[in-house]
C-alpha positions as CSV (number, residue, x, y, z in Angstrom):
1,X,0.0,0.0,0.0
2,X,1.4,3.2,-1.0
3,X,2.1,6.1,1.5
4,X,-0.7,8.6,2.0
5,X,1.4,11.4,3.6
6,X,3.2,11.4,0.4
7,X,0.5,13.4,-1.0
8,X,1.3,17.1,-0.3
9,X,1.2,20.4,-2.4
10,X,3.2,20.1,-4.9
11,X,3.8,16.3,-4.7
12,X,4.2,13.6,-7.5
13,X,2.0,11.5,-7.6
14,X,3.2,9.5,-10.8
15,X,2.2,5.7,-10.3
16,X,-0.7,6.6,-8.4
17,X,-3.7,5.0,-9.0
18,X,-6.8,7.4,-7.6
19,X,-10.5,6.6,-8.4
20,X,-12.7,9.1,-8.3
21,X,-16.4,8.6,-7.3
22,X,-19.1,11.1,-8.9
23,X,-18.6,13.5,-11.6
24,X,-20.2,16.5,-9.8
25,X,-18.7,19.9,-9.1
26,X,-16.5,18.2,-6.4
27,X,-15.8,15.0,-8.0
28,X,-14.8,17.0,-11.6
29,X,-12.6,19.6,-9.5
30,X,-10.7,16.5,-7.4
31,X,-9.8,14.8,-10.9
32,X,-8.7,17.2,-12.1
33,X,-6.1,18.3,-9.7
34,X,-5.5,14.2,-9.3
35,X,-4.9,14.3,-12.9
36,X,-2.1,18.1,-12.3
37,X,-0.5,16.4,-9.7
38,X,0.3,12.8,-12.0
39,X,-2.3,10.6,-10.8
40,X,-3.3,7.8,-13.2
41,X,-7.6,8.9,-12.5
42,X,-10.4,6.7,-13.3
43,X,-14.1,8.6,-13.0
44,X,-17.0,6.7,-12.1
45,X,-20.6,7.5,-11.8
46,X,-23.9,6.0,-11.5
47,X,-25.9,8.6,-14.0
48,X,-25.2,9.8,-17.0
49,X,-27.0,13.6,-17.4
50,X,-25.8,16.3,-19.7
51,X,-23.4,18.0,-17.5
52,X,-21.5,14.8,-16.8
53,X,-21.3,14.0,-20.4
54,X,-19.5,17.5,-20.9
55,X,-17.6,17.3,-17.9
56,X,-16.5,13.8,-18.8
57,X,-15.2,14.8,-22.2
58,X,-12.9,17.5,-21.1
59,X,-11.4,14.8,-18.5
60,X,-10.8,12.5,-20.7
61,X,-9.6,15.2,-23.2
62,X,-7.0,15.7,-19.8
63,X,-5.6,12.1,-19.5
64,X,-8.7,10.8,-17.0
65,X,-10.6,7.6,-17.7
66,X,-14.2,8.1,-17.0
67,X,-16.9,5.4,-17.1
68,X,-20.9,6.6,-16.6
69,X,-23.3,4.4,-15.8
70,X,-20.6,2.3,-13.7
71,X,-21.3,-0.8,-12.8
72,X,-17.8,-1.9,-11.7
73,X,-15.2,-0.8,-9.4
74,X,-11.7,-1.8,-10.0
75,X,-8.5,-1.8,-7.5
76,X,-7.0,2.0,-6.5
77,X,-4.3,3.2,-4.2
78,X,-6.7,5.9,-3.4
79,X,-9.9,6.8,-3.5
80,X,-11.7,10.4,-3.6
81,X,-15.6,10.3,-2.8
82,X,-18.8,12.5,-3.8
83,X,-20.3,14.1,-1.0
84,X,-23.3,13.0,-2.7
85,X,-22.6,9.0,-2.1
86,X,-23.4,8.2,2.0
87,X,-21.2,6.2,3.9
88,X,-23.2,3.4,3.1
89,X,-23.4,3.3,-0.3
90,X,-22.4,-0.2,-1.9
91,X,-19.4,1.6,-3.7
92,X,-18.0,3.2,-0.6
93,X,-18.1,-0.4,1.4
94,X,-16.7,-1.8,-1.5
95,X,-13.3,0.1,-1.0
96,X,-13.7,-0.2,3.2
97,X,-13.8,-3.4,3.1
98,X,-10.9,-4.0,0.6
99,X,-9.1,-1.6,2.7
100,X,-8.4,1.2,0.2
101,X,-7.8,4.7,1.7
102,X,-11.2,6.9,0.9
103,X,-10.8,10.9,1.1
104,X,-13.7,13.6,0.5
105,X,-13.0,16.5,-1.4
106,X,-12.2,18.4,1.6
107,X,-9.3,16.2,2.9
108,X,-7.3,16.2,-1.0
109,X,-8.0,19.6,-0.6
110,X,-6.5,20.1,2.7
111,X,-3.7,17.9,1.9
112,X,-2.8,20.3,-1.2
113,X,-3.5,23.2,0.3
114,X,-0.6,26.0,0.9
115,X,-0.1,25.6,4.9
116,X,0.6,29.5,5.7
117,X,-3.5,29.8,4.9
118,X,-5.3,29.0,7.8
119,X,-9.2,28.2,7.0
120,X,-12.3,28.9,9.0
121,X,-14.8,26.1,9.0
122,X,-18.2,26.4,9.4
123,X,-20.9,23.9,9.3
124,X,-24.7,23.4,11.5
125,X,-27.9,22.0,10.5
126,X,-28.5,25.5,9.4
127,X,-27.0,29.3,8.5
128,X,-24.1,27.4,7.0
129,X,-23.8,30.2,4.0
130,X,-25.0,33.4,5.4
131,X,-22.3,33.2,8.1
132,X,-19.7,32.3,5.8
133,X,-20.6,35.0,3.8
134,X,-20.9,37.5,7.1
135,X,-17.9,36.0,8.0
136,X,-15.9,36.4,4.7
137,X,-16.8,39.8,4.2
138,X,-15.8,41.0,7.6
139,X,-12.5,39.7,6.8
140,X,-12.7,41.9,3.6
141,X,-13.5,45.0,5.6
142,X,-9.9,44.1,7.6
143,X,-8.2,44.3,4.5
144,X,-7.8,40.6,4.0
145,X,-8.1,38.2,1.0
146,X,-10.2,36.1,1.8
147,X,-12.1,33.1,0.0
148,X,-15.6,31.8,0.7
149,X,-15.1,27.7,-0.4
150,X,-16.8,24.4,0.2
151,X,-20.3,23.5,0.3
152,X,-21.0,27.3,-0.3
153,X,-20.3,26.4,-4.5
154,X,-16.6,26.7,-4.9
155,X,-14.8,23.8,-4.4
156,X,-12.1,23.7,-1.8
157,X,-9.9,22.1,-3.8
158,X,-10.4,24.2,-6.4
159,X,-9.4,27.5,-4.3
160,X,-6.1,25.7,-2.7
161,X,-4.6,25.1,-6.5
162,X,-5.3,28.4,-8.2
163,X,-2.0,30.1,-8.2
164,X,-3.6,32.8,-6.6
165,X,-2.3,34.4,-2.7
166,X,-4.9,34.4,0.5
167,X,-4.8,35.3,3.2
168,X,-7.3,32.8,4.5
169,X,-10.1,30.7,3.4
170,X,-13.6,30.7,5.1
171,X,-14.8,27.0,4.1
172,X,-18.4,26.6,4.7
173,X,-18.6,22.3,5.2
174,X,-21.4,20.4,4.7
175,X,-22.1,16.9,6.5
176,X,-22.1,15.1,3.8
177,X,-18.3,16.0,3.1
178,X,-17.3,15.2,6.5
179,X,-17.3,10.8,6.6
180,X,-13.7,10.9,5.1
181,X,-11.9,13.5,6.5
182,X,-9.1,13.3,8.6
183,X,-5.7,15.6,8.9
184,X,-8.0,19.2,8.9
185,X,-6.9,21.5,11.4
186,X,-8.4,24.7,10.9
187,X,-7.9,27.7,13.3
188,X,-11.1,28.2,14.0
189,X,-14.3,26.3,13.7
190,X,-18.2,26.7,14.5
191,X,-21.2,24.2,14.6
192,X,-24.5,26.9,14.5
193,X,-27.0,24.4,15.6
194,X,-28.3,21.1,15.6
195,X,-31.3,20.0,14.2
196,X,-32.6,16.1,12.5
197,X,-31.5,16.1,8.6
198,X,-29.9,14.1,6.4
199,X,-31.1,11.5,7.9
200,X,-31.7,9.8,5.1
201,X,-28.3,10.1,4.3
202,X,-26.8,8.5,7.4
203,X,-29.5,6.3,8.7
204,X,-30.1,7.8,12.7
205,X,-30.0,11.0,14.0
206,X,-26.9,9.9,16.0
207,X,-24.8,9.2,13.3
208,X,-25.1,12.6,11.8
209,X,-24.9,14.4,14.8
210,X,-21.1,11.9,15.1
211,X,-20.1,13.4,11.9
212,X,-20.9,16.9,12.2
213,X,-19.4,16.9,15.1
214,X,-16.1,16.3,13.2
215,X,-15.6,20.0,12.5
216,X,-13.9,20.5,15.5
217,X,-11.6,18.0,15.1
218,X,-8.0,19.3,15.5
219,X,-8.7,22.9,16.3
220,X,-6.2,25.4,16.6
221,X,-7.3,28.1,18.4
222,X,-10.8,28.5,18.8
223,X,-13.7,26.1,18.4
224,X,-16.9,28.1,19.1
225,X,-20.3,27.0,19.6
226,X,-24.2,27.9,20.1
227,X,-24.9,28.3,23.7
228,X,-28.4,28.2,23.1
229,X,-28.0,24.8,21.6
230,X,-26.7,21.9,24.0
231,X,-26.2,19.5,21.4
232,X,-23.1,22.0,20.1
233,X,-21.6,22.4,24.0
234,X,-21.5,18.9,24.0
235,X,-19.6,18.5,20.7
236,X,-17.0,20.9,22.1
237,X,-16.9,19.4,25.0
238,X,-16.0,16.0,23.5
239,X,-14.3,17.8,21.1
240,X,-10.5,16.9,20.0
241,X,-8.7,19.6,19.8
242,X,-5.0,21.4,19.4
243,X,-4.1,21.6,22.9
244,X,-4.3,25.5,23.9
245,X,-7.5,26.0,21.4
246,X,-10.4,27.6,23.8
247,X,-14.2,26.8,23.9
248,X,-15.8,30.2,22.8
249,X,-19.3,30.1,22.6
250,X,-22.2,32.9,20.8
251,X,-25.6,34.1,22.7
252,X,-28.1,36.2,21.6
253,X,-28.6,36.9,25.4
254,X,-26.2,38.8,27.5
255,X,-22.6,36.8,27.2
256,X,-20.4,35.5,30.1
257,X,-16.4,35.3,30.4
258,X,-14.9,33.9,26.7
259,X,-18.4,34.7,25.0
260,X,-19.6,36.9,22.3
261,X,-23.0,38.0,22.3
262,X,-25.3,40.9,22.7
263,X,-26.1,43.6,25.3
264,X,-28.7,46.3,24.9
265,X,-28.7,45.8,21.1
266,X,-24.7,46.0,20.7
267,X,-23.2,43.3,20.0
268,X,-20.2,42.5,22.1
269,X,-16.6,40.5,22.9
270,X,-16.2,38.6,26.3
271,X,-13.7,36.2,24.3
272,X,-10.9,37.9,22.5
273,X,-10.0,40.9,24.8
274,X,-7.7,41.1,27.4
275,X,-9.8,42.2,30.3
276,X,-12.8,40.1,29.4
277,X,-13.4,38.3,33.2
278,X,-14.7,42.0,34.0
279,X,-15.1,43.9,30.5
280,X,-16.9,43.8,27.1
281,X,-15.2,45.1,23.9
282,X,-18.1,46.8,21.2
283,X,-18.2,45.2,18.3
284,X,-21.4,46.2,16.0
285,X,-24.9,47.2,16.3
286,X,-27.8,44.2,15.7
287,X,-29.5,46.7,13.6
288,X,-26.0,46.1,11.4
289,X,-27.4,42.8,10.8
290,X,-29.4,42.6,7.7
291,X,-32.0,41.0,6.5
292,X,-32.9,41.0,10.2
293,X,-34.2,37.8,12.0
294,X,-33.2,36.7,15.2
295,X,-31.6,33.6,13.7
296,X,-29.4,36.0,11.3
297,X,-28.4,37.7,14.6
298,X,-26.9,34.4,16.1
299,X,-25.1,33.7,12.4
300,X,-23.7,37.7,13.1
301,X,-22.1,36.5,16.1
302,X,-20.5,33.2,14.8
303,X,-19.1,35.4,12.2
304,X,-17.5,37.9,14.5
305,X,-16.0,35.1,17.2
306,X,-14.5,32.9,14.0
307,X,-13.2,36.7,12.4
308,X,-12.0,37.8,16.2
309,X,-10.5,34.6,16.6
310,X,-7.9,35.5,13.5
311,X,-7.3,38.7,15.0
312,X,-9.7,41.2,12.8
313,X,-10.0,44.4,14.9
314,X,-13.5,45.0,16.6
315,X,-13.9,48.0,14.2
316,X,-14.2,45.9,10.8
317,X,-17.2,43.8,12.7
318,X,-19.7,46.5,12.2
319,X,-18.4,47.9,8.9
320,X,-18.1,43.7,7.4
321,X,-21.8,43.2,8.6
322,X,-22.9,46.4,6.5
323,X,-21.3,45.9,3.4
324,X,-22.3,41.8,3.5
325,X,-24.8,40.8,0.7
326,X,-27.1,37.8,1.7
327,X,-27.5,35.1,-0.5
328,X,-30.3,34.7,-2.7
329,X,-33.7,32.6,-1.6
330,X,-32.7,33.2,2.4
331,X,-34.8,35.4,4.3
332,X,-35.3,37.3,0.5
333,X,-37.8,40.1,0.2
334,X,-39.3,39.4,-3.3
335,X,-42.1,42.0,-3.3
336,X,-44.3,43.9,-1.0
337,X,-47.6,44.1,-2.8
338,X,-50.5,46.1,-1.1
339,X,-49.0,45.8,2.3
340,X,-48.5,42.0,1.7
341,X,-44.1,40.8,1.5
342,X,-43.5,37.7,-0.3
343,X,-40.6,36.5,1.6
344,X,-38.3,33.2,-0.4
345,X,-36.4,31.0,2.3
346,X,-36.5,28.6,0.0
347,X,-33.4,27.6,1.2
348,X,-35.2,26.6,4.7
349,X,-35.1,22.7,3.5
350,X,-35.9,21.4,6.9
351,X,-37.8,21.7,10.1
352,X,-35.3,23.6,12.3
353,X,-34.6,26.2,9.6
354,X,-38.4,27.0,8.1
355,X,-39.8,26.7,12.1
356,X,-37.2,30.1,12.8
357,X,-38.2,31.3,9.8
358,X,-41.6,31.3,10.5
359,X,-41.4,32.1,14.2
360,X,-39.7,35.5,12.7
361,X,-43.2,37.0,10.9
362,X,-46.4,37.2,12.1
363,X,-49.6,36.5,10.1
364,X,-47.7,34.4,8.2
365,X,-49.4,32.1,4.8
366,X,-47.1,29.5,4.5
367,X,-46.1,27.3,2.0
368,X,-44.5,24.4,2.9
369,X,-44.3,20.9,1.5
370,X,-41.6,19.1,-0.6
371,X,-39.6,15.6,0.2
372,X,-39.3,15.9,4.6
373,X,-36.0,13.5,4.0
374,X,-37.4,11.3,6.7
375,X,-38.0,14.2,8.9
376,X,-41.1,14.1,12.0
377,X,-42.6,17.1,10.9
378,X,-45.0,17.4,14.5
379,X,-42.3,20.0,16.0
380,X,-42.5,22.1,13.2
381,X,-46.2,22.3,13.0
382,X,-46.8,22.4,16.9
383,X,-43.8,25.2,17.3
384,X,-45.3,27.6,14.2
385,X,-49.1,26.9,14.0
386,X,-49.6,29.8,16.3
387,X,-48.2,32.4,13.8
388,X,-49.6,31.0,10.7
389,X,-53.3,32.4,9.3
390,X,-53.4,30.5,6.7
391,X,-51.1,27.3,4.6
392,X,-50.3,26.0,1.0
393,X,-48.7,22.5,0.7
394,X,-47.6,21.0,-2.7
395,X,-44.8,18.4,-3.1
396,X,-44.3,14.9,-2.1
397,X,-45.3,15.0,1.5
398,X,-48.0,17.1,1.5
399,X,-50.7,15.2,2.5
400,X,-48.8,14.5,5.7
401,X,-47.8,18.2,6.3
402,X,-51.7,18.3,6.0
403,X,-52.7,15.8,8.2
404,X,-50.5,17.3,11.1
405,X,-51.6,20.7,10.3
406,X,-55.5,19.2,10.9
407,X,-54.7,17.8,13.8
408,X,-52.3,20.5,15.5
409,X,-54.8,23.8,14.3
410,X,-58.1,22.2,13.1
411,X,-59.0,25.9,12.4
412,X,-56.1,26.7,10.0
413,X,-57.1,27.4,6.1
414,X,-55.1,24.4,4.2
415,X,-54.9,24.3,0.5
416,X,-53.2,21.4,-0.9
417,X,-51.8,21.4,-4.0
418,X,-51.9,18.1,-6.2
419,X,-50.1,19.5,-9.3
420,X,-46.9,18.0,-10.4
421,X,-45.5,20.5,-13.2
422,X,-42.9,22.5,-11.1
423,X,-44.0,25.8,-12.6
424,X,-47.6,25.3,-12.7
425,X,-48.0,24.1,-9.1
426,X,-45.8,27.5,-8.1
427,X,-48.3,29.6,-9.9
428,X,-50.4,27.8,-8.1
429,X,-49.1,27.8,-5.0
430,X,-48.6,32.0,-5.4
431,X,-52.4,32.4,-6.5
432,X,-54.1,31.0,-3.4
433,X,-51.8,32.3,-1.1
434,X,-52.5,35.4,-2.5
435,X,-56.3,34.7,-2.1
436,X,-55.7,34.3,1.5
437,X,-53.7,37.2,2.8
438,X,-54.7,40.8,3.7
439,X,-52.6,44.1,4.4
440,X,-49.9,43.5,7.1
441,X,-49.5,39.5,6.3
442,X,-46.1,37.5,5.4
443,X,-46.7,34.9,2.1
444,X,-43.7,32.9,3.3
445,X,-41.7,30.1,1.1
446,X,-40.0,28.2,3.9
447,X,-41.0,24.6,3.3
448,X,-38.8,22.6,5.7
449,X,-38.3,19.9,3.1
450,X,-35.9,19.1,0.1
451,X,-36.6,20.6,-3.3
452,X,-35.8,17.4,-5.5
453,X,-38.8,15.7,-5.7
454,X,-40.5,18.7,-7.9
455,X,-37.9,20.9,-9.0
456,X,-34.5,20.9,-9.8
457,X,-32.9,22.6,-6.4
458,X,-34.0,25.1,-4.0
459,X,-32.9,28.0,-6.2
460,X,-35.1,26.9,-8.8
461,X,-37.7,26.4,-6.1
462,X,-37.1,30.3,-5.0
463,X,-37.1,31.4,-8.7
464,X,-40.3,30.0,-9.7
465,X,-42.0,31.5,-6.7
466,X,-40.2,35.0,-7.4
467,X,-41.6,34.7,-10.7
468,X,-44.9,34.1,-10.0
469,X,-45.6,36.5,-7.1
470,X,-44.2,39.6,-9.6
471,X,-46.0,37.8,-12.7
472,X,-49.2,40.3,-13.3
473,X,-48.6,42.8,-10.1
């Protein structure tokens, strides 16, 4: 078996042989830099769409060997997984249980990675992206360049073999890329919260909260969590870290010793200053923090602790929150039409994140519905009914969205929608909840569920229901 720590920036890898499973974003970005590097790269996937035909072509146009459709595996000295394929996917046990080395994306990245570039990780059920984008463009106020990678759309490996200079990277890390990792040591690291997903994915709630919990792992200086969320203080707690890194946590309430949070609408540093057993350092207003929600205000903090825990003075905190430009379909203002917003979160694609979306508005039509990824929806509906007047279901679990909405507010308006034609059912969708709501209401797009079993992702989710609340206003 050859030597894994062989592969560094900048190593040889002639004689390799590296298999490469999936011919996504992450899987096309690995082979390539396999493929840079020397590596003798073999491509397999299941499918066979458009985009992996093109993608495939301009592998093999690079020296890569790419099968679709696979239906065998052959022998590797290494092998680089999809995020997309769970741990227990036949083709992953395959190379476990002949004993081959398997590496996500994020630890070939990390391995080729330029080691004077520290990276902040971030990761949680939810707020993933808008805190890596709060954090990354705090760090921009300081004067730094920085790079938002990861799950956030720009592959990590990509970033670490551009040519170009960072100063850091701000790598936003979703579960599903955290099975195979091993050697990251970041300087600083969050978990925002813990809520059921991707359950589907790793089979109990337990394993998924084991993985996630991996972002920790090997800490250098700061490994900060929710303290409104015990699930996270545990994590740290258990937590293996550099010796010397320090449990920081984030509160929306008033913060103790090595704590950020907020007092009297400032929010402040207990953590990072000098004198903080008896002193709090200023950092930024709430009313910095836009679009505001109480949940936006918690991903504020986590940005500020990760950015104060690489040194960024207190005065870029306020001025990186201001100049930060949400992503789209999160908390997004589409219209305000006769004193009724259309808000898209389509991006709320499970419980935890559409029940504080919801909890934010009053009034509230909601449209929820989609594929609950093996989700018990009866929190969500027990925790928002209150604040809803009125809800519109479509997608593949509607009718029990409905059923638990029936039995949780018997008095609640329901419309279910039974149309399958992604674009019809949204206009849909838009047109009755539109029929139900008055002056001073929230239409809300927060579904708690996954996108796939209609449309193509959440954006297109978002998009279609942008489209059809401007259509004929």
């Amino acid at each position: 078996m050859k030597d894994l720590d062989q592969i560094a920036r900048n190593s040889d890898l002639k004689g390799w042989r590296v298999v490469v499973l999936g011919i996504g974003v992450a899987g096309f970005a690995c082979a390539d830099a396999l493929l840079r590097a020397g590596a003798s790269v073999t491509v397999l996937d299941e499918l066979s769409s458009p985009e992996g035909i093109k993608r495939a072509k301009i592998l093999e146009t690079l020296g890569a060997t790419v099968v679709l459709n696979a239906t065998e595996l052959i022998e590797a000295d290494l092998v680089v997984t999809s995020p997309g394929l769970p741990p227990s996917h036949p083709w992953i046990q395959h190379y476990l249980n002949a004993e081959t080395p398997i590496w996500g994306e994020l630890e070939l990245a990390w391995r080729f990675r330029n080691p004077k570039v520290p990276w902040l990780m971030i990761s949680g059920t939810n707020g993933k992206t808008t805190t890596t984008l709060m954090t990354d463009s705090i760090l921009k106020a300081a004067g730094l360049k920085s790079k938002a990678i990861g799950n956030i759309g720009f592959a990590a490996i990509d970033a670490v073999t551009d040519g170009q200079t960072y100063d850091v990277f701000v790598v936003e890390v979703g579960v599903q890329q955290l099975p195979f990792v091993y050697s990251i040591s970041p300087l600083a690291s969050v978990i925002l919260n813990i809520a059921p997903d991707h359950i589907d994915h790793f089979g109990t709630l337990a394993e998924y909260q084991r993985v996630k919990a991996k972002t920790y792992q090997n800490t250098v200086v700061a490994a900060i969590y929710n303290d409104e969320d015990p699930a996270t203080i545990k994590m740290v707690e258990d937590a293996s870290v550099v010796e010397g890194c320090r449990a920081v946590g984030f509160t929306r309430k008033i913060p103790a010793r090595s704590m950020v949070g907020v007092v009297e609408d400032l929010i402040v540093d207990r953590a990072f200053i000098v004198e903080r057993a008896t002193n709090a350092q200023e950092l930024a207003s709430v009313l910095d923090v836009h679009p505001y929600a109480p949940h936006n205000v918690s991903n504020a903090l986590a940005a500020a602790a990760l950015a104060r825990a690489f040194g960024v003075p207190a005065s870029s905190i306020s001025i990186g929150l201001r100049e930060f430009k949400p992503a789209k379909h999160r908390i997004e203002l589409i219209a305000e039409i006769n004193g009724v917003k259309f808000i898209d979160d389509s991006k709320a694609t499970n419980s935890h994140a559409a029940i504080q979306s919801i909890l934010a508005y009053q009034n509230v039509i909601w449209i929820g519905g989609g594929d609950a990824k093996g989700q018990n929806l009866m929190d969500l509906i027990k925790t928002t009914a209150g604040n809803m007047k009125a809800a519109v279901l479509l997608g593949k679990d509607r009718v029990e969205i409905y059923q638990l909405l029936q039995a949780a507010a018997p008095d609640l308006p329901i419309t279910v929608i039974d149309e399958l034609n992604p674009k019809v059912a949204m206009e849909q969708v838009v047109a009755q909840a539109k029929m139900y709501a008055a002056s001073g209401d929230t239409v809300l797009l927060a579904p708690g569920c996954a996108s796939w079993d209609m449309f193509e992702n959440y954006s297109h989710r978002g998009d279609l229901f942008a489209t059809s609340v401007i259509a004929k206003n």
